[in-house]
Residue, then its C-alpha position, 0 to 999 in steps of 0.5 A: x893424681x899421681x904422686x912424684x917418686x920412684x913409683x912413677x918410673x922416675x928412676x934411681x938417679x932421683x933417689x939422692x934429691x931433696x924434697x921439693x916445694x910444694x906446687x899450686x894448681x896451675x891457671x884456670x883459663x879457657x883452653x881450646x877445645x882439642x886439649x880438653x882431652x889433655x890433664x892440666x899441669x897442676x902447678x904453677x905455669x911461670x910468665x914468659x918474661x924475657x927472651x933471653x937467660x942471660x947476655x951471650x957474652x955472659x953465657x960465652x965466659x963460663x963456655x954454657x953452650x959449648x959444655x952443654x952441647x958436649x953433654x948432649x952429645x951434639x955431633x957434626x950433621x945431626x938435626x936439633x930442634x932448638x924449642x923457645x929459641x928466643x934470640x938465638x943464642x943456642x941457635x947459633x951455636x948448634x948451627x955452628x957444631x952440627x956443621x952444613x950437614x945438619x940441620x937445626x929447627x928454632x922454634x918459638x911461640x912469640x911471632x915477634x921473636x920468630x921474626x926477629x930471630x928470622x932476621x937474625x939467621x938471614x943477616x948472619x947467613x946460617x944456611x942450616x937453620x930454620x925458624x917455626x912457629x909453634x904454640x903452647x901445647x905444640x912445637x909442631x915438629x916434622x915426624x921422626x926427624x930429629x937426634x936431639x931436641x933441646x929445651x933452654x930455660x923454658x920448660x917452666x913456661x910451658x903451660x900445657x906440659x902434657x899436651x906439649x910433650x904428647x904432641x913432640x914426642x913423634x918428632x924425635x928419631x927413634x935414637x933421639x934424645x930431649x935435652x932439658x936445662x932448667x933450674x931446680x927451683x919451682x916453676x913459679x920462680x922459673x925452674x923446674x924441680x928435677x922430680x917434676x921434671x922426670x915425673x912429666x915426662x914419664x907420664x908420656x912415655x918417656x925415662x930419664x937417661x942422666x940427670x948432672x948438675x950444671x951451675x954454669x947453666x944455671x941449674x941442670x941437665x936432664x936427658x930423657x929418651x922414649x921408653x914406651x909409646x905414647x899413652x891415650x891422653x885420656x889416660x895420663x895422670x898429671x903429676x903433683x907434689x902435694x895430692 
């Protein structure tokens, strides 16, 4: 097990953190037979409750999307794919800012959220956008295709984080970044403590660039990059806080 801390390439900007809670392994169920290569997160994988963090127009009054976009570096005709897009609310709002020379990707897991949110891209006629089905341990993203990838208030849902950051990693432009906004709270009262966070996704490969707090979003902000190309899952040490 791997320890989370400086030594696990977190990096400075965690050095100010406080201790986190104490995690439990996550659940036992059957997986699949192709993730049996891949560790399970030991933690705690919180419920997918609800489709959406908050009202839009609750979201709008405190100017989230937009201070988080500006944050992400967001910027007319990139590609941003938006993971657990749920209803739609970053959806929009990144079709709107990357303009009719981007393109966004909303991906979900639910099939019923896809359609719904499908529904929602038709009626509102966003000619940018596009909708995917992913799966927990794959958003089944095209290779080398995106400047951004943005993650909402869902990283804690996740259930196979390893095989899931594995399987996203190639989508990204060689300048890509991943946007995480989550809160720093444990992951079974949905958040993800900002250690955890840059210890995962060091694990694959990847260095936090900036970690900023952002209590308008309910949490933070976490941008990583890759640093290093991906590790042989059979090779990847899954975090804890309490080995």
């Amino acid at each position: 097990m791997r320890r989370i801390g400086l030594g696990a390439g977190v990096g400075c900007a965690l050095v100010l953190l406080s201790a986190c809670d104490a995690l439990v392994p996550g659940n036992r169920s059957e997986r699949a037979p192709d993730l049996a290569v891949f560790p399970r997160a030991d933690r705690p994988i919180a419920p997918i409750v609800s489709t959406r963090w908050s009202t839009e127009e609750a979201r709008d009054r405190v100017n989230e999307a937009e201070d988080i976009m500006d944050r992400a570096g967001i910027r007319p005709g990139m590609t941003v794919a938006d993971i657990g897009a749920g209803e739609g609310y970053y959806t929009v709002r990144l079709a709107k800012r990357v303009g009719p020379d981007g393109r966004v990707l909303a991906e979900d897991i639910m099939p019923e959220v896809i359609d719904a949110l499908g529904s929602r891209i038709t009626r509102e006629d966003w000619k940018n956008v596009s909708v995917r089905l992913g799966t927990a341990a794959d958003p089944k993203l095209p290779a080398g295709s995106f400047d951004r990838i943005l993650m909402v208030h869902m990283y804690h849902e996740i259930s196979e984080p390893y095989a899931f950051l594995w399987n996203l990693s190639p989508a990204l432009k060689a300048d890509g970044e991943v946007i995480v906004v989550d809160a720093d709270r444990p992951t079974d009262q949905h958040g993800t403590p900002p250690r955890l966070l840059a210890c995962e996704f060091a694990a694959m490969g990847f260095r936090l660039e900036q970690l900023i707090p952002k209590p308008t979003a309910g949490g933070y902000l976490a941008r990583f990059r890759r640093a290093t190309a991906r590790p042989n899952p059979a090779y990847i040490r899954p975090c804890t806080l309490n080995d």
